[in-house]
N, C-alpha and C positions, 0 to 999 in steps of 0.2 A: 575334473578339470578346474583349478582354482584358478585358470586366466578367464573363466565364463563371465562370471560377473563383472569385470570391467571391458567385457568384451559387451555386454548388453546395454551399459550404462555409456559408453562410448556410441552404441552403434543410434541410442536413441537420440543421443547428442547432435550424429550428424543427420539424419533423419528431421528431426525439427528445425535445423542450419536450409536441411535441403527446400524450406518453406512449406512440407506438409503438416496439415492441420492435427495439433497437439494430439489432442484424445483420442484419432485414430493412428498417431503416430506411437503413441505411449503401447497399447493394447496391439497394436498390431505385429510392430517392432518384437515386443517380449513374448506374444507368443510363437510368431514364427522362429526365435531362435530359442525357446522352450522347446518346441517340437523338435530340432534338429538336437538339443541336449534331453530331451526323453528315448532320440533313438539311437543316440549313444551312448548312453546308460550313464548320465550326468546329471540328468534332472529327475524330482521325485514329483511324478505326476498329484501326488496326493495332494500337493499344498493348492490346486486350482479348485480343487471342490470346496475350498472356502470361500471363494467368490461370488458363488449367491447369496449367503447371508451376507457380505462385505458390502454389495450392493443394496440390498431391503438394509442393512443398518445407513447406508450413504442419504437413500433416498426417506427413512421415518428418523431419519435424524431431524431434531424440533431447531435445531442452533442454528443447521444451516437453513431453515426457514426465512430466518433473519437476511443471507443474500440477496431475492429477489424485490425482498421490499426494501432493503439501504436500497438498490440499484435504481428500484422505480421510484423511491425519493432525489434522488439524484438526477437521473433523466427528469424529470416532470420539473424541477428545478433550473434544468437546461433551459430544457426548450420553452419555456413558458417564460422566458428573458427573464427572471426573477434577478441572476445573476448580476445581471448586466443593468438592472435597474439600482442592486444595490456598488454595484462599482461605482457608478456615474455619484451616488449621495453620498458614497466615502470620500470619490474625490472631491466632491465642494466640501468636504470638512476638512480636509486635512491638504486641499491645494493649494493655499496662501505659503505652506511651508514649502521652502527647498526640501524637495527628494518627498513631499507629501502626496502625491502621485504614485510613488513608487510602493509609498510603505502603506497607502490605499490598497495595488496591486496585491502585496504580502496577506493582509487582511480577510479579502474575499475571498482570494486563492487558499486561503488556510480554511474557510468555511465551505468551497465549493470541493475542495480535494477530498475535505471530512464525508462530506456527504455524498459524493461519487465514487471514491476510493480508488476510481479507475485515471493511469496517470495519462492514459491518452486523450481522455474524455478533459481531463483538467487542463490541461496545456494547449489542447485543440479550441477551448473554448475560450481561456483565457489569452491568447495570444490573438485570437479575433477579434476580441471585444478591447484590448488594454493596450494591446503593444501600436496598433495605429495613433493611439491617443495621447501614449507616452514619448513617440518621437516626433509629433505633431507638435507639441509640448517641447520639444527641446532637447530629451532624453538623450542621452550617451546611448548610440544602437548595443555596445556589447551588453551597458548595465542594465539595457529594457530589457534585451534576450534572454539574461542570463537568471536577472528576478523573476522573471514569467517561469522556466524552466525549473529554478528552486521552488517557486512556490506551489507548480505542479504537482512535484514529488510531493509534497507535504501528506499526501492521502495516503502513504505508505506507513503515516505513525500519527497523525489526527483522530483520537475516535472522534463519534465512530467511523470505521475505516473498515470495509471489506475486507484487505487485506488482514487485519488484524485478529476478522473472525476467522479467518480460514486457516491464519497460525492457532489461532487459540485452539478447532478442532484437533485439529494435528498434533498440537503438545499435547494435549487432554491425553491422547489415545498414545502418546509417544511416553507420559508419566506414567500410567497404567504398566506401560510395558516395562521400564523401568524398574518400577516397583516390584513386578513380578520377577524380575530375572536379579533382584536382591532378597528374594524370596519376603517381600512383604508384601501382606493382603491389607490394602487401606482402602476405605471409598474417595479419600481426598483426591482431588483429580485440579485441576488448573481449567478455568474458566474465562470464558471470552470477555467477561466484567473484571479480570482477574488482569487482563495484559490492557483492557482500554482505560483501566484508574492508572496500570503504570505506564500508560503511554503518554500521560499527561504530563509532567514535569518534563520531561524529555521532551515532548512534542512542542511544549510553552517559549524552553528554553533555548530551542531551535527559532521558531517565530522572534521570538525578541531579537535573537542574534542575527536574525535578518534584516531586523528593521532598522538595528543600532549601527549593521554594518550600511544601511542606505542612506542614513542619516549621517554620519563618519563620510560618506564620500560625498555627500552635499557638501558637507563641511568645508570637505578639502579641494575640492573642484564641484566650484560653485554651476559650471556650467555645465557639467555632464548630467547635475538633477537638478534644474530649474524651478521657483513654482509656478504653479500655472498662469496664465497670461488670462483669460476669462473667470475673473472673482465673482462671485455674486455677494448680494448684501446681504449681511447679518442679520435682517431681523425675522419677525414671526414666523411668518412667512415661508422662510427659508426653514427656518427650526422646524414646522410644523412637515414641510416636505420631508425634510433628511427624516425626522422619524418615522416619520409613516413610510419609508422607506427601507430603515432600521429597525425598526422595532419588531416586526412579524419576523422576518427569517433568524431575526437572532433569537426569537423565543421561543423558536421550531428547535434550533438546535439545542438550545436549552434545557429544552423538554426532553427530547430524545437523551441527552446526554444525561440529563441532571435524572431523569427518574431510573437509568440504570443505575448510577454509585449510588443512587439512596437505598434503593434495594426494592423500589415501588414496583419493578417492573422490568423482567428480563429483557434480556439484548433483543430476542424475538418480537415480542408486544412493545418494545420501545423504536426497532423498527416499521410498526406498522403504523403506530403515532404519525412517525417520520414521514409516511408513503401519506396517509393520510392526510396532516398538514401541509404537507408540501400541494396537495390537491385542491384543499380551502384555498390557500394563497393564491394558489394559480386562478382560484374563481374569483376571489375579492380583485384580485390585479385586473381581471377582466381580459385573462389569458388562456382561461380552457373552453376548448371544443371540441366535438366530436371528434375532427379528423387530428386535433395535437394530441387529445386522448389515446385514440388509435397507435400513434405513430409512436406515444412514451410506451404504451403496453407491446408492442412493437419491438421495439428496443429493445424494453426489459426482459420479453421473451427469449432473444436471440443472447442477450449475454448471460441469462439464465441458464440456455440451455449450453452452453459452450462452456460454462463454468461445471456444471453435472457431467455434462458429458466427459470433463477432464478429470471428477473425481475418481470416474467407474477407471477410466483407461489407467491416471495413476493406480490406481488397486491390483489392478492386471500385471504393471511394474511391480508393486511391492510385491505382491506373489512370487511371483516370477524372479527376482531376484536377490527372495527368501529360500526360493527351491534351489538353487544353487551357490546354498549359504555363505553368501555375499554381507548378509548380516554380522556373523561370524567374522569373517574374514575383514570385516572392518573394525571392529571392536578388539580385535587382536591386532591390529594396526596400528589402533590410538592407544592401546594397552603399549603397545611396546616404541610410543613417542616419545622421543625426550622433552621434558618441559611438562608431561602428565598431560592433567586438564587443560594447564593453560596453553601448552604446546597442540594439544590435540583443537583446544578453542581457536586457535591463530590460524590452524590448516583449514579449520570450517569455513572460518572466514572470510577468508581467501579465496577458497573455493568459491563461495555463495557470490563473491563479489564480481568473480570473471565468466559465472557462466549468467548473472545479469546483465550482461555485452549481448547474449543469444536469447535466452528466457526469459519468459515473464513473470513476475511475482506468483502467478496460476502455477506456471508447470515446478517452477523450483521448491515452493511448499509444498508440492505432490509428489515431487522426484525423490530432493534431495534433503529436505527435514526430517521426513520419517525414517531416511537412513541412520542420517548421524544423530538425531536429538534423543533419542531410548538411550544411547551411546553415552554421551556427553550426560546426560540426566543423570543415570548409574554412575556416574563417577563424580556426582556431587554437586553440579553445577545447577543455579535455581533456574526455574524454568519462568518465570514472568521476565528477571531479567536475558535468559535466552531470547526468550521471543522479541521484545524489544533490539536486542544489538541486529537481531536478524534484519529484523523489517528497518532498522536506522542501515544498516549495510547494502540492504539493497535499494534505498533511497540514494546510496551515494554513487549506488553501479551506475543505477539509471541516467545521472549526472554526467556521469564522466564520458569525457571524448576519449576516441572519437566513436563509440559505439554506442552511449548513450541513447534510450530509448525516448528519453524526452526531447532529448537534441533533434531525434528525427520527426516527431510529433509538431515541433514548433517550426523545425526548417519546409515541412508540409505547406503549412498556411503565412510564412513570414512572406513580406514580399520581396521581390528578387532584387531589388536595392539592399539589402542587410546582408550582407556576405556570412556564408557559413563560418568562415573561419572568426567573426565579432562573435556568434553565437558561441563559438568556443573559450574566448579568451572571457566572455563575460562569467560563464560558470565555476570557473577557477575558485575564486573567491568562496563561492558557498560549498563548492565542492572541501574547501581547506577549513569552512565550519561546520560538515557534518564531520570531515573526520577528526576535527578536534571533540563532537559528541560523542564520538563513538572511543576514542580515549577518556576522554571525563567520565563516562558511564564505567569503563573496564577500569578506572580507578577508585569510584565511589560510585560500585552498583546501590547502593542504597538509594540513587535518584530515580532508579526503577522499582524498586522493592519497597520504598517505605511507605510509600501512602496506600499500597492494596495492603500492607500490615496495618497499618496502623485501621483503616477500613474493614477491612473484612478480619482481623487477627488473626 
């Protein structure tokens, strides 16, 4: 039955639509219509007996180690107002300017996205702390809505970035396959220090183009990004505050990041730096205790486990819609594309981008990456820059009205004077600068590729 496989990939679709919980939606889904294609003699039961080692390799995998400790840097970062202490010291630096407020926003939202990776966690929290303060301020409600929500996404392509490890597993294991099904045996594999050196130019060159575009609309209407009305005075004083304000979380991130490209220190031991420092901090600030301890290890536990739990259940998918070589059957699809790679790259794309309207960054690198990326790889396309257009593509899903998953994350906690519909019309804009990145990357991928060459050769 060659309509099984988009009969399964469909039926998990609407399954996860229907709001049941991903990882028993993944596993549950593909085996109960496994079972009805093994007793029609369409499925080949063998390929499930791979599924315990798929699992003891999910769970002694060392990379994804790295997860629970970005996460519990991240949370401990929340909740310990680290955040919100340094929002408040950006904006006395940069509030005498028009639209310095905003490009404050940008700033912290680029280093709290990095460090939570989670885009609901980043919007949730920055739209608490920023967005009362920017319309208090004067702010244009569409252009506060709509910087809060761009700068949310940002944790989709900032290392480090969760998301970014959990593409880099997935390509790792997606080049492997590749390779094999070109009949080459290499050890060279694609590395999650491999996609966060190349997510940096891209990720840099997003940031600036936000800020340029916040600064461009001061410019032009001076009244929609005001500067701030309460100055404080320049001296020591003030200096001595903003740093000690700035100085710790930036050297946290620093560290994390800087001793992964040097090569001092895998993404694993580099996140636990992360989880660590972010701990200090929280005790020099005079913000950890027993019960905020609690409540971040809490946290961490519950999206730990919901992030595992989703690896096992995608597994059950890929199984399952390898037993009724669905594999196959797409790779004969892209094989018989017009346009080749770049045609077959355009459908991926697309793809990835409409079912981030439903899915989350979690289920679609577990569903639909290890589908098509062995696919796509085999036919010559580099995988650091794969991974990048991915995670840049699905930062702009997230964006977009009106399904937008940040949209709904900020319209949660705005208050009910901001009309949904300003929340929309503010996103436009950044929405029309990522996808000017995601054309400037497909026209000179080397802005993803050249600095993990040039770094790692």
């Amino acid at each position: 039955m060659e309509w099984m496989p988009l009969v399964l990939f469909v039926a998990v679709c609407l399954v996860l639509m229907l709001g049941f919980p991903v990882a028993f939606s993944l596993a549950g889904t593909s085996l109960i219509i496994a079972g009805f294609g093994y007793l029609a003699g369409s499925f080949d039961g063998a390929f499930l007996s791979a599924l315990p080692n798929r699992i003891f390799g999910i769970l002694s995998n060392q990379i994804l180690i790295a997860v629970p400790l970005f996460v519990f840097m991240g949370i401990m970062l929340e909740k310990s107002r680290i955040a919100e202490r340094l929002l408040h010291n950006m904006a006395l630096l940069f509030g005498p300017l028009r639209g310095g407020l905003g490009i404050s926003v940008i700033l912290v939202g680029m280093l709290m996205a990095a460090s939570t990776g989670i885009i609901g966690a980043t919007v949730v929290t920055m739209g608490l702390i920023s967005l009362p303060a920017m319309l208090k301020n004067g702010y244009s409600p569409s252009l506060a809505a709509g910087n809060i929500c761009a700068t949310g996404t940002l944790g989709q392509i900032i290392p480090p970035s969760t998301a970014l490890i959990l593409l880099g597993d997935v390509l790792s294991n997606a080049y492997q396959q590749a390779q094999l099904s070109m009949g080459i045996f290499s050890p060279d594999t694609v590395s999650v220090a491999d996609l966060f050196v190349g997510a940096l130019i891209p990720g840099l060159l997003l940031v600036v183009s936000y800020m340029l575009y916040m600064g461009f609309t001061a410019w032009l209407k001076p009244q929609a990004a005001p500067a701030m009305v309460d100055r404080p005075e320049l001296d020591m004083k003030f200096a001595k505050q903003l740093l000690a304000g700035l100085i710790p979380p930036l050297a946290l991130m620093l560290a994390v990041l800087g001793s992964i490209l040097t090569g001092i220190a895998t993404p694993t031991e580099a996140a636990a730096v992360g989880a660590a420092g972010a701990t200090i901090l929280a005790l020099i600030y005079g913000q950890l205790s027993l019960p905020r301890l609690k409540e971040v290890m809490d946290g961490t536990l519950k999206v730990t486990s919901m992030i595992f739990m989703i690896f096992i259940g995608a597994a059950v998918f890929s199984l399952v819609f390898r037993g009724f070589g669905g594999d196959e059957q797409v790779q004969a699809l892209f094989e018989a594309m017009p346009g080749g790679k770049i045609g077959a790259m355009l459908v991926v794309m697309l793809v990835i981008f409409l079912l981030g309207f439903i899915l989350d960054f979690i289920e679609i690198t577990f569903v639909v990456v290890p589908i098509v990326a062995p696919i796509l790889l085999a036919m010559g396309i580099d995988p650091i820059w794969l991974g990048i257009m991915i995670a840049i593509n699905l930062q702009t899903s997230f964006l977009t009205p009106p399904f937008g998953f940040a949209l709904f994350y900020l319209r949660g906690v705005a208050p009910k004077e901001l009309p949904t519909s300003a929340i929309y019309r503010g996103v436009i804009p950044f929405i029309a600068i990522q996808v000017g990145m995601l054309v400037l990357l497909s026209f000179i991928p080397e802005l993803a590729t050249w600095l993990p060459d040039k770094i790692y050769g």
